[in-house]
C-alpha positions as CSV (number, residue, x, y, z in Angstrom):
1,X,9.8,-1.2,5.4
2,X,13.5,-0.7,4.9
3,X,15.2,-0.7,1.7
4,X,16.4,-4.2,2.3
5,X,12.7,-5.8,2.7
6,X,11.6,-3.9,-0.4
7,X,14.7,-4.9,-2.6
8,X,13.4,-8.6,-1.8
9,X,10.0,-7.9,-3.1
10,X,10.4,-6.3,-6.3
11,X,13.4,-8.6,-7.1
12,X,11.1,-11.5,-6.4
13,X,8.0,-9.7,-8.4
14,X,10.1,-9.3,-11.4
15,X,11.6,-12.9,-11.8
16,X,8.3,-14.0,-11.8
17,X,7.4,-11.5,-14.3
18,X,10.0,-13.0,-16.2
19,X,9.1,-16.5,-15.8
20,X,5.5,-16.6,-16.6
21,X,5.3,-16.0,-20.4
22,X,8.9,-18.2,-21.0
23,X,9.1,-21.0,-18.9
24,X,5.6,-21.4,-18.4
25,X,4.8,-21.3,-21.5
26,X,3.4,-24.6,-22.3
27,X,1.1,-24.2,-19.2
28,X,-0.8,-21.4,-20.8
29,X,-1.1,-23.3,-24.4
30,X,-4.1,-25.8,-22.5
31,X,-8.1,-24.5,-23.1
32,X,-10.3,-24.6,-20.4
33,X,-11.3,-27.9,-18.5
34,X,-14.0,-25.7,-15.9
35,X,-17.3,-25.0,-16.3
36,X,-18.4,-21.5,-13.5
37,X,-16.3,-19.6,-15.3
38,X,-18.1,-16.4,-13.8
39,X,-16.0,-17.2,-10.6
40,X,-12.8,-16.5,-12.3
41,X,-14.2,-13.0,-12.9
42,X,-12.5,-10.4,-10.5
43,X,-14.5,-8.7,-8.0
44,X,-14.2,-4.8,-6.7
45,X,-12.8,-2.4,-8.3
46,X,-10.0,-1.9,-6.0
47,X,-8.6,-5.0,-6.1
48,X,-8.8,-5.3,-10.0
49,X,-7.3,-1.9,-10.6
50,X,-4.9,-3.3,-7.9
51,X,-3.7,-6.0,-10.8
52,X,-5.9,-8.3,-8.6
53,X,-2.7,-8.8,-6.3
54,X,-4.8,-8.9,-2.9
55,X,-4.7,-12.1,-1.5
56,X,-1.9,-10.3,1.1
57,X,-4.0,-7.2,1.1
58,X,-7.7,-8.3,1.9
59,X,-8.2,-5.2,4.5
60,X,-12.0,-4.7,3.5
61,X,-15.2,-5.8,2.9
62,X,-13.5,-7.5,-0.5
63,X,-11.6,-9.7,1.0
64,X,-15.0,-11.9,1.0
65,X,-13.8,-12.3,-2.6
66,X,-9.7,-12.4,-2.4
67,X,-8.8,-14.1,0.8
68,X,-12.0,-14.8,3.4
69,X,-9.5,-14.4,6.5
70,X,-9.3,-11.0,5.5
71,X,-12.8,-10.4,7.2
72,X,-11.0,-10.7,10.8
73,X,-9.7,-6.7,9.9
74,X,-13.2,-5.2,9.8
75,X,-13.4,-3.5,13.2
76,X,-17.3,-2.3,12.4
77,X,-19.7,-3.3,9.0
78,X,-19.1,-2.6,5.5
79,X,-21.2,-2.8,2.3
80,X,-20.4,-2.8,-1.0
81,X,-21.8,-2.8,-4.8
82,X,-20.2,-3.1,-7.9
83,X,-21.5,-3.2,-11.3
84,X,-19.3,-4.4,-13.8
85,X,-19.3,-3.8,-17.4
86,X,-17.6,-7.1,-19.4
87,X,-17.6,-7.5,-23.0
88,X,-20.3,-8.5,-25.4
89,X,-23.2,-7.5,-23.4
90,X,-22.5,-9.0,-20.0
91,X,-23.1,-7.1,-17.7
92,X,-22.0,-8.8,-13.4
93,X,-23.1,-7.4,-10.6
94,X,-21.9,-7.7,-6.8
95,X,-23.4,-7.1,-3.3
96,X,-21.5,-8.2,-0.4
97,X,-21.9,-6.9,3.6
98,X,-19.3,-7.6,6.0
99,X,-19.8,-7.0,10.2
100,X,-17.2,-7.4,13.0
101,X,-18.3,-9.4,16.1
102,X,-15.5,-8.2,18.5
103,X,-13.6,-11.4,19.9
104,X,-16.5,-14.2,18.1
105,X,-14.5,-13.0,14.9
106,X,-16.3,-11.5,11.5
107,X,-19.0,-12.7,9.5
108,X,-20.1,-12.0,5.7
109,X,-22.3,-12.4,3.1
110,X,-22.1,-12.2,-0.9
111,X,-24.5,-12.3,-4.0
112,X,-23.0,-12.3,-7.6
113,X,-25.2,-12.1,-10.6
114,X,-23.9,-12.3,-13.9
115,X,-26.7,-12.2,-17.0
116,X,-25.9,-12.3,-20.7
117,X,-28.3,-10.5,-23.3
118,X,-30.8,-12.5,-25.4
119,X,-29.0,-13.6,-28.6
120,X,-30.9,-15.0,-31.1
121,X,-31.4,-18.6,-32.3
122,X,-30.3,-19.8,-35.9
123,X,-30.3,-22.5,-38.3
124,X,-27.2,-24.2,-39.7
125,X,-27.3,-21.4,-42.4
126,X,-26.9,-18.6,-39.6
127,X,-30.8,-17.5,-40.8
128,X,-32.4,-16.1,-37.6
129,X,-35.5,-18.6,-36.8
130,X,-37.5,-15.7,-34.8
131,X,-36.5,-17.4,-30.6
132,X,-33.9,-16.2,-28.3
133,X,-31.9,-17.8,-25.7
134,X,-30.5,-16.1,-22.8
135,X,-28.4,-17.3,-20.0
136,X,-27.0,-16.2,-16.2
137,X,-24.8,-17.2,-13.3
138,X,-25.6,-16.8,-10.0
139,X,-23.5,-17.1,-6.6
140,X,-24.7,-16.8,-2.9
141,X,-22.2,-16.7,-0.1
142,X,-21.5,-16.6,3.7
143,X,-18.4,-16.3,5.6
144,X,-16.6,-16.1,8.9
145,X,-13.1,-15.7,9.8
146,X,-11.2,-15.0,13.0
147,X,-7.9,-13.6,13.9
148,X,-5.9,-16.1,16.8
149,X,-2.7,-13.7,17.5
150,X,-1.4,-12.2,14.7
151,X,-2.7,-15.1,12.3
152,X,-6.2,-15.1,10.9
153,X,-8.1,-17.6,9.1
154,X,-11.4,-17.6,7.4
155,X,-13.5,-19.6,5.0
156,X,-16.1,-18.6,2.8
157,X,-18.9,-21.2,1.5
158,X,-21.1,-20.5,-1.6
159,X,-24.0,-21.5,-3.7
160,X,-23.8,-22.0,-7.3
161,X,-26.7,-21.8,-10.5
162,X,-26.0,-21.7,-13.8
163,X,-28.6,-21.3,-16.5
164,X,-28.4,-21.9,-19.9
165,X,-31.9,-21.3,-21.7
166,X,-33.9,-24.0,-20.1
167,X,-31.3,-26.1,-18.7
168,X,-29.2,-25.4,-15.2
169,X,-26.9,-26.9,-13.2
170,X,-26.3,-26.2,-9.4
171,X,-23.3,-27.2,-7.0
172,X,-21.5,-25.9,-3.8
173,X,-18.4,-24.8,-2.8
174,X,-15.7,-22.8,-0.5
175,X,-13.0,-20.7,-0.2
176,X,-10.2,-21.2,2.7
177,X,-8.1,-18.6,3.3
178,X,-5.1,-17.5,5.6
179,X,-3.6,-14.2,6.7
180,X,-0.5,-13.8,8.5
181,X,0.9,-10.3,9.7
182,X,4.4,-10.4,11.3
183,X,5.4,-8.1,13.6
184,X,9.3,-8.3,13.4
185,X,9.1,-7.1,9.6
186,X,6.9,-4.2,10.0
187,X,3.6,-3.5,7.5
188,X,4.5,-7.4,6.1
189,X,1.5,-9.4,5.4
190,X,1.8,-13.0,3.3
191,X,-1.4,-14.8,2.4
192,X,-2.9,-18.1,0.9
193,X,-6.8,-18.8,-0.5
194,X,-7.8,-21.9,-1.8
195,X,-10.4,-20.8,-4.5
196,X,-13.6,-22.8,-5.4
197,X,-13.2,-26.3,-3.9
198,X,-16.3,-27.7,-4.9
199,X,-18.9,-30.5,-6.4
200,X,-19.3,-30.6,-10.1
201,X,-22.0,-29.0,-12.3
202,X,-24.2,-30.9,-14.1
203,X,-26.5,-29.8,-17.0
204,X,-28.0,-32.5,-19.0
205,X,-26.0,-35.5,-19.3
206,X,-23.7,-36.7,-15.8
207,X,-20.9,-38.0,-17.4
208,X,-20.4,-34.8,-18.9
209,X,-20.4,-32.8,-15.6
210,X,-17.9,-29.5,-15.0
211,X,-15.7,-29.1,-12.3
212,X,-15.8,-25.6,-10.2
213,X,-12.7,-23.5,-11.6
214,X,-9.7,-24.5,-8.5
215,X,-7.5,-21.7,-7.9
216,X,-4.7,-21.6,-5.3
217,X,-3.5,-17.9,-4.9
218,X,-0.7,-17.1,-2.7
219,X,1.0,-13.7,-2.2
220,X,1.9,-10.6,0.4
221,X,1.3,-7.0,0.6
222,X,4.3,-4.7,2.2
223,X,3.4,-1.1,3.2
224,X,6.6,1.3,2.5
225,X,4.3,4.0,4.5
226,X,0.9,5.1,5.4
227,X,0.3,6.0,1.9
228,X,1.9,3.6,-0.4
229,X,1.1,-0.1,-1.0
230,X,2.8,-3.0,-3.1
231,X,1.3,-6.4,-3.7
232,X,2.3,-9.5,-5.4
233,X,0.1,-12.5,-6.1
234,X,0.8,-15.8,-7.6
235,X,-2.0,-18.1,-8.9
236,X,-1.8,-21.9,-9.7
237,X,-5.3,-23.2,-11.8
238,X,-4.1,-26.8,-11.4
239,X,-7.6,-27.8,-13.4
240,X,-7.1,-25.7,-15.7
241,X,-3.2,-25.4,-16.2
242,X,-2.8,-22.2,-15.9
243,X,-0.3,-20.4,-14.0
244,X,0.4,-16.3,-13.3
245,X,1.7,-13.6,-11.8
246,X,-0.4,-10.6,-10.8
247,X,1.3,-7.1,-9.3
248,X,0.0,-3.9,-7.9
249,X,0.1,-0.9,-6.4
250,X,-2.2,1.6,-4.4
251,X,-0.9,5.6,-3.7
252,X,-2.9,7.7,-1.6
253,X,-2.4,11.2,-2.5
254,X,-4.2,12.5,0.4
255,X,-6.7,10.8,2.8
256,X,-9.7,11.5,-0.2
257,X,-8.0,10.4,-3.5
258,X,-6.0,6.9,-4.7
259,X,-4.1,6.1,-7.3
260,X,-4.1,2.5,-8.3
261,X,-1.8,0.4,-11.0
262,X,-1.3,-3.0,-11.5
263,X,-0.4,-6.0,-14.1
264,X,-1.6,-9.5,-14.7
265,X,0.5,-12.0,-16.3
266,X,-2.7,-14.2,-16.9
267,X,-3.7,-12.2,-20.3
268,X,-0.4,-12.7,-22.0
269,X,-1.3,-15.7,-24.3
270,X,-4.5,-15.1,-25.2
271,X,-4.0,-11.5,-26.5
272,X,-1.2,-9.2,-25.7
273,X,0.9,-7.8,-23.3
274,X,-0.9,-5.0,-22.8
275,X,-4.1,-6.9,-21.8
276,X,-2.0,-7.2,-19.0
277,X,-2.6,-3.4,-17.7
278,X,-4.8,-2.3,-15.0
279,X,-5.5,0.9,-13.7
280,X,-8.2,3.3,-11.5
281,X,-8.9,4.9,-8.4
282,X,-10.8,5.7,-5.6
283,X,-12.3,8.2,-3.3
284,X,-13.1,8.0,0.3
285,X,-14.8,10.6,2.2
286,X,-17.0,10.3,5.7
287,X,-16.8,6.4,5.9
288,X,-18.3,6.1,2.1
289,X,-16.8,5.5,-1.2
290,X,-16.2,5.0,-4.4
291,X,-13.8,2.8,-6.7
292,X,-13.3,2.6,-10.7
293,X,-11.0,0.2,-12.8
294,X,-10.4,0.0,-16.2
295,X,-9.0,-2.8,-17.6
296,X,-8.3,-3.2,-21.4
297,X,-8.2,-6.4,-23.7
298,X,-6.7,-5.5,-26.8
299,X,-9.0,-6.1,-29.4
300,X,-11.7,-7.6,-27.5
301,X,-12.4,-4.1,-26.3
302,X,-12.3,-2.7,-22.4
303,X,-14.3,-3.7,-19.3
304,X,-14.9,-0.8,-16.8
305,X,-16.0,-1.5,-12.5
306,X,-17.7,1.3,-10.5
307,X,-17.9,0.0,-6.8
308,X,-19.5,1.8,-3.8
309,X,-18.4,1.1,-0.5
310,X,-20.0,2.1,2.9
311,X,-18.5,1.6,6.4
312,X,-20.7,2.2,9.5
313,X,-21.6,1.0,13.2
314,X,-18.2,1.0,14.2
315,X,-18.0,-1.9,16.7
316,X,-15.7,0.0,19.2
317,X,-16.9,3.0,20.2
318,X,-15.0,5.6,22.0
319,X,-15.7,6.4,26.0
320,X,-15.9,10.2,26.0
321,X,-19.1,9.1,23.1
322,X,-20.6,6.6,25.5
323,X,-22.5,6.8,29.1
324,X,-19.8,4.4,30.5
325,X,-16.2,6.4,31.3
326,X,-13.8,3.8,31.6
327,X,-10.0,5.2,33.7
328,X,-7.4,5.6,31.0
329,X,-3.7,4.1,31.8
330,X,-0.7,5.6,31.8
331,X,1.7,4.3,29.3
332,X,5.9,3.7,29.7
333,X,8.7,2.3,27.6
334,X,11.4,0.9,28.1
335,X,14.5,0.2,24.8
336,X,16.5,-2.3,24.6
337,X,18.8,-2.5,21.0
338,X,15.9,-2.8,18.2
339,X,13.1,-3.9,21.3
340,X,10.8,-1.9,22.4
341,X,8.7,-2.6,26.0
342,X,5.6,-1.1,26.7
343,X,3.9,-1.2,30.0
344,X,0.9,0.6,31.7
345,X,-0.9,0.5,35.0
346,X,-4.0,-1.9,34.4
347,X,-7.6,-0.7,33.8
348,X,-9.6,-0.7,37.5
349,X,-12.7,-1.3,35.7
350,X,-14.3,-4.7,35.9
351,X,-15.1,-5.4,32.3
352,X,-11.7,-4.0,30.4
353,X,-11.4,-7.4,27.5
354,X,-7.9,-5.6,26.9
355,X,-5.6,-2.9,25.4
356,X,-4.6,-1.7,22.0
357,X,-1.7,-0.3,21.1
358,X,-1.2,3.0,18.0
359,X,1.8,4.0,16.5
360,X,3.1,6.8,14.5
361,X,6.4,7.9,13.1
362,X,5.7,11.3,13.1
363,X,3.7,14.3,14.3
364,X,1.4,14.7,10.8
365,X,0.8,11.3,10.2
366,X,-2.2,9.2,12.1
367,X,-2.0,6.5,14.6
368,X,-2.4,3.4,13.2
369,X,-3.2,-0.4,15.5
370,X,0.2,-2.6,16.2
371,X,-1.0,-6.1,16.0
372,X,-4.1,-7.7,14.6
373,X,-5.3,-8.5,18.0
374,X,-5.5,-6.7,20.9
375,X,-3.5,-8.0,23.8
376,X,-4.6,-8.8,27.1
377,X,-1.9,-8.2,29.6
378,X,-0.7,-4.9,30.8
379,X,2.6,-5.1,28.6
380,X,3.8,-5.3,25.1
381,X,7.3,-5.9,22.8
382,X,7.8,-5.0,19.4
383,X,10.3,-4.7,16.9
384,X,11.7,-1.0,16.2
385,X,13.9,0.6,13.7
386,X,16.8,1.8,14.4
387,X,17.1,5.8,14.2
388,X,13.1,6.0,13.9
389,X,11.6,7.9,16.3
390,X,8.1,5.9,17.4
391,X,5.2,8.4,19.3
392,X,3.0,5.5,21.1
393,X,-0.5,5.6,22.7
394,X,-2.8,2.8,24.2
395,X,-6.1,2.4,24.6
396,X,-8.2,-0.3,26.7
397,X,-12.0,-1.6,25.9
398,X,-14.8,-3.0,27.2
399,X,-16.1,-6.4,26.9
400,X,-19.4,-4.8,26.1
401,X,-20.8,-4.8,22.5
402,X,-20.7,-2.3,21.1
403,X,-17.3,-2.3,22.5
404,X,-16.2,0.8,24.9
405,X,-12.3,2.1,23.9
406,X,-10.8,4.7,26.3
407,X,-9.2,7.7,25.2
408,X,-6.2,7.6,24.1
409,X,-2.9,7.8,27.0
410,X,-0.6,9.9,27.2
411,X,1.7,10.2,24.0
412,X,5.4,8.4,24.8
413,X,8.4,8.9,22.1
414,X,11.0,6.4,21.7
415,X,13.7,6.2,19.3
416,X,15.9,2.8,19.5
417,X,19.7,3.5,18.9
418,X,21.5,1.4,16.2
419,X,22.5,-1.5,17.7
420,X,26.3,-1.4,16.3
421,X,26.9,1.8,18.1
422,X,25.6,-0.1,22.0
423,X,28.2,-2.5,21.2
């Protein structure tokens, strides 16, 4: 992203920084009018240590979570599990598994338990009466999403129980979420989730039934390079009347170790601005994982998240690995100003689906997928820097599943001119 893209963000980030606690002020003075309150609760530890900006993110198998369309970026299965460690004896757990089904999209699933510890019962004189009550919340979902060009969309719908002693209450609801990826502002993504749209819980008495916690969460994610990532989300709890700002970072030191940062605006009134903090990190290593976030709430004490994450059964599978040796095209380009065309001789083979195209910027650094779908002709345009020198490969697969993907081409560099000096 060039310095004129990432000027915008920040300079948007901080005026709503800035905003939040002043002009929104009375906002924040309301108490809660929601009953699930669990589902308010953060999950992964990436994400949290992320600030919880990841609604423009939602690249993994936590996007189940943050923005359901998300799912449409898995290109194989993930699991995850995170145990998370909130104040006065709560303890919430998560399992969630994620799988990519080529071009029929991406399906998940999700279980959330969180369980209080026994306290004990009491009579008006705070005397302990020898009984204890306990009580949990527990959430079962399913989701699919699917990418249609370089827009996905996905939706995510969920069971609710919550148990109070001997009373519960159960009700349903749903996430919808959006992801859109642009390809003329490079490593750009904006996103939108609609957040528990639901029926209302009822415990003992109808009239006195809880609505599910609604939560509109916009935002975007910009990547200034392989290795770097900033996020900003905004949140609107129309139910609740609660409005915030949530930013973050991610820095990859090396392809093992990350370094995560964030701040949520959402903590401000109720204890102090440095509730707001959020911080971990993560290692990756052979397709497995793991996250940690702390985050801190003043003199409430600190929560900590430990996530694992497994990825596995990739659903494209390279040809030289596979029985069937599909003929791998020769690529050409051709510049035009900030343009860049692409075009290769098609596949021969009968069941080629299409062709993916990887880009890097330089020699040490990986290839990474253009696009969020593959295309299907024998051609593609995109949108270059000037000066930047672009070293392009494609690939075609099989409309087999698992899916087949070639070799990659023969490497091509390009490096568009500014387009003052063609003038």
């Amino acid at each position: 992203m060039n310095r004129k893209n990432l000027f915008i963000f920040w300079a948007i980030a901080l005026l709503a920084l800035h905003l939040t606690p002043y002009t929104l002020h009375d906002c924040w003075a309301g108490s809660g009018r929601t009953g699930a309150a669990f589902l308010k609760i953060g999950i992964g530890a990436r994400p949290v240590a992320m600030g919880e900006a990841y609604v423009g993110v939602a690249d993994d198998i936590n996007s189940l979570y943050w923005n359901p369309a998300g799912l449409s970026l898995l290109t194989g299965k993930q699991v995850t599990f995170t145990h998370n460690t909130w104040m006065q004896g709560v303890n919430y757990e998560y399992l969630a598994y994620g799988q990519s089904l080529c071009d029929l999209g991406s399906i998940g699933f999700s279980i959330a338990y969180l369980g209080v510890e026994p306290m004990q019962i009491t009579n008006a004189a705070g005397v302990a009466t020898g009984g204890s009550v306990d009580a949990s919340d527990l959430m079962v979902g399913v989701a699919y999403a699917k990418a249609i060009g370089s827009l996905s969309i996905g939706a995510t719908l969920k069971v609710l129980q919550e148990r109070l002693a001997y009373n519960s209450a159960v009700g349903i609801g749903a996430d919808i979420g959006i992801l859109k990826k642009f390809e003329g502002i490079e490593n750009l993504a904006l996103g939108v989730n609609i957040q528990n749209i639901g029926t209302p819980l009822v415990f003992i008495d109808p009239l006195k039934a809880s609505l599910m916690p609604l939560n509109i969460k916009a935002g975007g994610s910009c990547k200034l390079s392989e290795n770097i990532v900033l996020a900003l989300d905004i949140n609107y709890a129309p139910l609740d009347a609660r409005f915030s700002v949530n930013i973050g970072t991610e820095l990859w030191c090396n392809k093992v170790l990350a370094l995560r940062f964030g701040y949520r605006t959402g903590q401000l009134s109720d204890i102090d601005a440095l509730a707001g903090i959020t911080a971990g990190f993560g290692f990756r290593w052979e397709g497995c994982g793991i996250d940690y976030a702390f985050v801190p709430y003043g003199n409430m004490g600190q929560t900590h998240r430990i996530s694992l994450v497994a990825e596995f059964g990739s659903a494209i599978k390279l040809a030289e690995n596979s029985r069937m040796q599909m003929a791998t095209p020769r690529v050409k380009a051709d510049v035009k100003g900030k343009k860049v065309l692409l075009f290769w001789a098609p596949s021969e083979e009968e069941n080629v689906a299409g062709y993916k195209i990887y880009v890097r910027k330089s020699l040490e650094e990986n290839y990474r997928w253009i696009g969020v779908k593959p295309v299907s002709e024998a051609h593609y345009v995109f949108n270059a820097e000037p000066g930047t020198t672009y070293y392009i490969v494609v690939t075609a697969f099989s409309t087999d599943y698992p899916t087949i993907e070639t070799p990659f081409t023969n490497e091509i560099s390009v490096t568009p001119a500014d387009v003052l000096a063609l003038k």
